[in-house]
N, C-alpha and C positions, 0 to 999 in steps of 0.2 A: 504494500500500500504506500502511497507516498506520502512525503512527510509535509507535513500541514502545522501552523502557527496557531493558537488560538490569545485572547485577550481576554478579561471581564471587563465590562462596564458595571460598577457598582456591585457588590456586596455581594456572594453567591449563599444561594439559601443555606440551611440547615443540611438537607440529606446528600449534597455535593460538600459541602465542610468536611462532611463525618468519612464520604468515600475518600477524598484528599488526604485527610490526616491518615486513615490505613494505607493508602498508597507511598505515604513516607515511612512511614513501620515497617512495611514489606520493603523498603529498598535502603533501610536504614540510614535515612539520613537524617542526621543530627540538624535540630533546628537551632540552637543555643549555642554560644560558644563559653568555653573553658575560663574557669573564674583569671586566669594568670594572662590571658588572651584579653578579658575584657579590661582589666587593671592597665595592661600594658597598651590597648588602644583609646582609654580615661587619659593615660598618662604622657602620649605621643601629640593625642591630638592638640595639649595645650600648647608645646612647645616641639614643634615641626623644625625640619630643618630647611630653612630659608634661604633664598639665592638674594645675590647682592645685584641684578639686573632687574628693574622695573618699567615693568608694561602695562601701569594699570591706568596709561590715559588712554590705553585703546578701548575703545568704547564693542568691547565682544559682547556676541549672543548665543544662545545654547538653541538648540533645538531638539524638542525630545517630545514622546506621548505626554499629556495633561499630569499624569498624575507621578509621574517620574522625580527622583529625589537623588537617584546614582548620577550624576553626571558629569560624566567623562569627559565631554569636549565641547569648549566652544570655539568659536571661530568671528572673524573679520575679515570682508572683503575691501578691496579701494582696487581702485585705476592707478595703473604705474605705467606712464611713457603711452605705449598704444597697449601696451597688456594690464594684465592683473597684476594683483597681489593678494598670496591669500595666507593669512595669518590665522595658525590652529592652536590653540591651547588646548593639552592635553592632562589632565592629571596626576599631580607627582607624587604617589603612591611611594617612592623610596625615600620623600623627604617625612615619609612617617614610620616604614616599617623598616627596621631593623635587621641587616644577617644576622640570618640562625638565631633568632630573638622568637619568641612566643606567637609572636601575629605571622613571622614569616613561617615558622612549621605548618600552622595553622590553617596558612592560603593554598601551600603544599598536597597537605590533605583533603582540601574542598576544591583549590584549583579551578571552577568556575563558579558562579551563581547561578544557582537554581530556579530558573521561573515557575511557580506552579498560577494555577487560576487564582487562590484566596490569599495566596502569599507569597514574598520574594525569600529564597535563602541564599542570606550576601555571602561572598567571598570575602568581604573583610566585617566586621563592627558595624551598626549601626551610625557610632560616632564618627569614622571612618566614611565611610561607605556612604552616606550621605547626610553628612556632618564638615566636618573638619577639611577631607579632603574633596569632596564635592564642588565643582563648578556652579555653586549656586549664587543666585542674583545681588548685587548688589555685597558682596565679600570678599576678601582680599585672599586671594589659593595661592601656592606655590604651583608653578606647572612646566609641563615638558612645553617649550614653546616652537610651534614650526610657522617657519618664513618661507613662505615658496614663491618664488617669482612666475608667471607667466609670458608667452607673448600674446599677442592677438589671438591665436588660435588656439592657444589655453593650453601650448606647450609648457615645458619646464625650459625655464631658463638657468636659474640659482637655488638652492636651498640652504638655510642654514637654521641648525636645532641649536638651542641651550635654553638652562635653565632660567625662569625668571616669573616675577610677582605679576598676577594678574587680575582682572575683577571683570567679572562680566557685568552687564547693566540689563539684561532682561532674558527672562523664562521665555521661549517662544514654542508652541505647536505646529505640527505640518498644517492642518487645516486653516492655521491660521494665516500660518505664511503663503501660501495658496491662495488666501483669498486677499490677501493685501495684493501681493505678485499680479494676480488677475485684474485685479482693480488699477493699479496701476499708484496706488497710493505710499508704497512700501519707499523707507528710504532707500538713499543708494548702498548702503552693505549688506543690506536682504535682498535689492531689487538684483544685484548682480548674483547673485545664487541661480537666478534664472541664468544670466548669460554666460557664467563659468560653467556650469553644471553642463548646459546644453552644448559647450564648447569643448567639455572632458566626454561627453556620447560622443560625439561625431569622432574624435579619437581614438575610442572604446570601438566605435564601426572598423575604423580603418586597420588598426591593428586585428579586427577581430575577436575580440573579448564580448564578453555575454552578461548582462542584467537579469535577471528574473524579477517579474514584478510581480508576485504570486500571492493572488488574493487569500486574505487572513483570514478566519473562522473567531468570531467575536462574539460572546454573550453580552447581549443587551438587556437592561431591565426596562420593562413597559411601562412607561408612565402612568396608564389609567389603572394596575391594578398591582403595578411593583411585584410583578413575577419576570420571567425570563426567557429568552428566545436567543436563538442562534442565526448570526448571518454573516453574510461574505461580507470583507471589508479590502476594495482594491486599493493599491497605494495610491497617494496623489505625485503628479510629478516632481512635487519638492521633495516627496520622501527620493525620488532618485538622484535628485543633484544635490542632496545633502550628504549621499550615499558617495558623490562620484570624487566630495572631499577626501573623505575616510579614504579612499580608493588612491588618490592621487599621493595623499599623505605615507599610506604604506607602500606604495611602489615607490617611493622618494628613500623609505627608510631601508627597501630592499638593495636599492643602488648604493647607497651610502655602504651597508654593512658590505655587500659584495664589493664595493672598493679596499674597505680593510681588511679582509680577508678571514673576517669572521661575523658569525650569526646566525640568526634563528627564522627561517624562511618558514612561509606557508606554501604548500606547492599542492598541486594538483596534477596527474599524466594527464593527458591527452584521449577522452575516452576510447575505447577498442570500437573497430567497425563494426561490431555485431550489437553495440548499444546504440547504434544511431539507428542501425537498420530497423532495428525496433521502433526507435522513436519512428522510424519514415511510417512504419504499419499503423503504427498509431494515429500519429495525424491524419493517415488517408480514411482509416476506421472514424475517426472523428467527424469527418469531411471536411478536414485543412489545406487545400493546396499548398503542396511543398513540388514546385517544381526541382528537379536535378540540379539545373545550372543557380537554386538559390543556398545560397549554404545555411547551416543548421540557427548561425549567429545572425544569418540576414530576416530567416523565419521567426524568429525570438521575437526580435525587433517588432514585428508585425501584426502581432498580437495585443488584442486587446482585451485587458482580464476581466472587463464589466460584462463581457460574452460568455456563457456559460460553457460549451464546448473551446474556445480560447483558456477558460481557466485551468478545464482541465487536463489540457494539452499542458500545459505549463506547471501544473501539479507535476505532472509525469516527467519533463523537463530536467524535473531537481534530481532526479535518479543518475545523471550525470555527473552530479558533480559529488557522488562519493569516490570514498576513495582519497580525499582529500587529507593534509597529515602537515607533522610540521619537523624540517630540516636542520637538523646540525651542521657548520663547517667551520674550521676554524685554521687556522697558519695559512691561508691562501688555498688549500684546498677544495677546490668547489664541487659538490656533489653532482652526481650523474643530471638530476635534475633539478634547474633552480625557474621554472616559475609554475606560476597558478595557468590551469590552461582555459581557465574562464576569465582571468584576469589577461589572458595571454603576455602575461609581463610576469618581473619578476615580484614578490609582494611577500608584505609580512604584516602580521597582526599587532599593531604598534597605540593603537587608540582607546583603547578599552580597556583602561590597567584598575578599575575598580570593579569588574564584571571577569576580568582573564585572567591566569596566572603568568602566562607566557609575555606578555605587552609590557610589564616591566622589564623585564629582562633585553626585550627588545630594543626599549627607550634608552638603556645604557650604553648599551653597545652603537645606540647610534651619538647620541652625545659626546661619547669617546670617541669615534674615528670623525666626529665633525670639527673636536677641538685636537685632533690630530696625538691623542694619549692612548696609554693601553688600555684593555677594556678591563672592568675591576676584578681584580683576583676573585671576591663572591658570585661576579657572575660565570667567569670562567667552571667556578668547581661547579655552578649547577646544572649546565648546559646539556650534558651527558644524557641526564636523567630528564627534560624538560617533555624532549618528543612523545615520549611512553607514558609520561606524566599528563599532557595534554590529552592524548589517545582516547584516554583513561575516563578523563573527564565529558569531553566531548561523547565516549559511549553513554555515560550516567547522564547527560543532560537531553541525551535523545530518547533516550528509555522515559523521561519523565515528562516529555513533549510529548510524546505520541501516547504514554500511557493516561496525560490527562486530559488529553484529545476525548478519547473513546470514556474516559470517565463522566466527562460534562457531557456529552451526546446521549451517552447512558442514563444519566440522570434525568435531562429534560427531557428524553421520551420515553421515562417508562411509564408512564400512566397513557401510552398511546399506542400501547402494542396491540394489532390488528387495524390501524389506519392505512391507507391507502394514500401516496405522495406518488409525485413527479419527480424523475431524475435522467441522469445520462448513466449508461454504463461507459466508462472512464478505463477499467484495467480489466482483461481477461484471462486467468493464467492460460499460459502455454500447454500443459500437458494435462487441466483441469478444463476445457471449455463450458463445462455448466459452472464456474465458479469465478466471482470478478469481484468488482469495487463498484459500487453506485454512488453517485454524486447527485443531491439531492437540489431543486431548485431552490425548495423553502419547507422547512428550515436548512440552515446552512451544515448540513450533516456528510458526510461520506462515509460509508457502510462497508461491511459484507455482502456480497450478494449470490447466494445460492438457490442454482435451478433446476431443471430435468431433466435442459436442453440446451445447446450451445446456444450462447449471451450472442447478442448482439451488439459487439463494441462499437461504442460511437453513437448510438442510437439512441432516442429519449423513449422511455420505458414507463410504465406504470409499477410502482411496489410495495409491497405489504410489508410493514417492519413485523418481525416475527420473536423479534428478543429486543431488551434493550434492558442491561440487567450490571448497575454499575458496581457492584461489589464485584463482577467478574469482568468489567470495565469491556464491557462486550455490545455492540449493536449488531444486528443483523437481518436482513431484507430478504426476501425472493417476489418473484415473478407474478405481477395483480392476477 
């Protein structure tokens, strides 16, 4: 089945709480952290380790969902010459955690943050984590600061990382930003988010690299009676050219590291012929035109996710890019593989060091070869062990995406077993043809769906939900 995002809007009942919290039981993970863990992140956050370079008359802004409190990065645009400039503050997680200190075993052990629907479980403290070290409005952060020059066409010209104080001046949403953008109301450091953003895609075309803009499965509560439903939520285009920051930033820090001859890449192979050949079956089973002479990154593009059969061609999409891992090298040594084949560059996870475990370790190593020093003895000894460490994490963070996927779908339809809905069949196994994926119009579901008779992939179908039973985090559908 493919992997699917979901959200809540507001507060999830009682009998989704009660399946949530056994779903972290069964996969043991610890919500709290460790008395010597909390003392030691009380004790950091009052007194950080501060940089003597100050940036905080740049006037930056954050952009994140509404209700978001981790925040990792903000940024500033301006016009320089006929190109850009685009200034990224990123969070300086090691001006608080300490080697081999209490919080760093800690981040070790949990390695990313946990999303579930009723709750986040951080990576670091709450003090931390969105507190202290947090890009929040109006506060003075220490952070990783990147300076990236562009030209006209939104190439790189310059970059340079170091540390330094900075303050952002406002909270902003996609939806919001979207509609100032539209409107035309938006100042110039938002309003060019539009024109770098759209100037890093046509780059992203050229080289060949791939966006998924893959509509998200959201729990909304109803106004008139404060219960709950499920729907599709497609990105807006600022969630991509916010995205195409992030993007530019880590292919910046992947060049850097690959200049000094050490670091910590995210890479990705090139997927095998016989996973495209699939995808071709599929999109024709959808009724996608994919002609031959367009290629896989051009059909992406062309897709529109407010389409039901477009979505879930692009659902399917994301089966591509497993496989994905993260790269050791170090003394100039470059590994067999050094880039992401959907970024088709080289690229590394550098921005998200309150959410990652990996993205600090990144930020040093680029800090080091930008001020031309060795990379820090702490991060060398841990480098070894990061890949496996990440691996690790990234399985437990999928396990709990997909597990509480089918948990909330569980939930909201088990008082509706025996209705009849609308959907697409989406996936059919190969060696199972009475057995697939249903993609539901309304509510925003994707199921099981087991038949008699071989499925008709691509096809809009009628189906009976026949289970939906969230202790066993289970839906499932057949044939009206």
């Amino acid at each position: 089945m493919p992997r699917r995002h979901i959200r809540v809007t507001g507060a999830p009942e009682a009998p989704l709480r009660a399946a949530l919290t056994a779903l972290r039981a069964e996969l043991g993970v610890v919500e709290s952290f460790p008395p010597d863990v909390l003392e030691e992140a009380e004790r950091v956050a009052k007194a950080p380790t501060l940089p003597s370079h100050d940036a905080t008359d740049i006037p930056f802004f954050t952009i994140d969902p509404p209700a978001s409190t981790d925040l990792d990065q903000a940024l500033h645009l301006s016009r320089q010459g006929t190109g850009y400039r685009v200034r990224y503050a990123i969070a300086d997680v090691a001006a608080f955690v300490v080697p081999s200190g209490a919080l760093d075993h800690e981040a070790h052990r949990r390695v990313t943050t946990l999303y579930f629907p009723d709750e986040r479980i951080p990576l670091h403290p709450e003090p931390l984590s969105e507190g202290a070290a947090s890009l929040l409005p109006d506060q003075v952060r220490p952070a990783v600061l990147w300076t990236i020059d562009l030209d006209a066409e939104g190439r790189t010209l310059a970059v340079d990382v170091r540390r330094a104080l900075v303050r952002s001046r406002a909270k902003l949403h996609y939806a919001a930003v979207q509609k100032e953008i539209d409107a035309g109301t938006a100042e110039e450091p938002i309003a060019l988010l539009k024109e770098v953003g759209e100037a890093r895609e046509r780059l992203e075309v050229e080289r060949g690299g791939i966006s998924l803009h893959v509509p998200e499965q959201e729990i909304v509560e109803r106004a008139h009676d404060h219960t709950y439903e499920l729907a599709y939520r497609a990105p807006h285009p600022a969630d991509g050219w916010n995205a195409q920051i992030s993007l530019l930033t880590g292919m910046a820090a992947a060049d850097l590291m690959l200049s000094a001859g050490t670091g910590i890449l995210r890479t990705l192979p090139a997927a095998p012929d016989g996973a495209v050949g699939r995808l071709r079956r599929t999109a024709h089973a959808l009724h996608i035109d994919w002609p031959h002479h367009v290629s896989y990154a051009q059909l992406v593009r062309s897709l529109d996710p407010h389409r039901p059969h477009h979505a879930a061609f692009l659902q399917e999409c994301t089966t591509l890019l497993r496989g994905a891992g993260y790269t050791v090298f170090r003394a100039g040594a470059l590994p067999a593989i050094t880039t992401h084949s959907a970024v088709a560059a080289p690229y590394a996870h550098c921005t998200a060091p309150l959410r990652r475990l990996a993205d600090r370790y990144a930020a040093e190593i680029c800090l080091a070869a930008a001020a031309g020093q060795p990379v820090p003895d702490w991060v060398e000894a841990a480098l070894d062990a990061l890949p496996a460490r990440m691996t690790e994490g990234a399985r437990r963070a999928g396990t709990v995406e997909r597990e509480c996927v089918d948990i909330v779908e569980a939930a909201l339809l088990k008082d509706r077993v025996g209705e009849v809905f609308d959907g697409w069949v989406v996936e059919v196994a190969e060696r199972q043809p009475t057995v697939g994926v249903v993609q539901l119009e309304s509510p925003a579901v994707i199921g099981r769906l087991d038949g008699t008779e071989a499925l008709p992939l691509g096809e809009r179908i009628r189906v009976r939900l026949t289970q939906a039973d969230p202790a066993a985090a289970r839906v499932s559908f057949a044939p009206a």
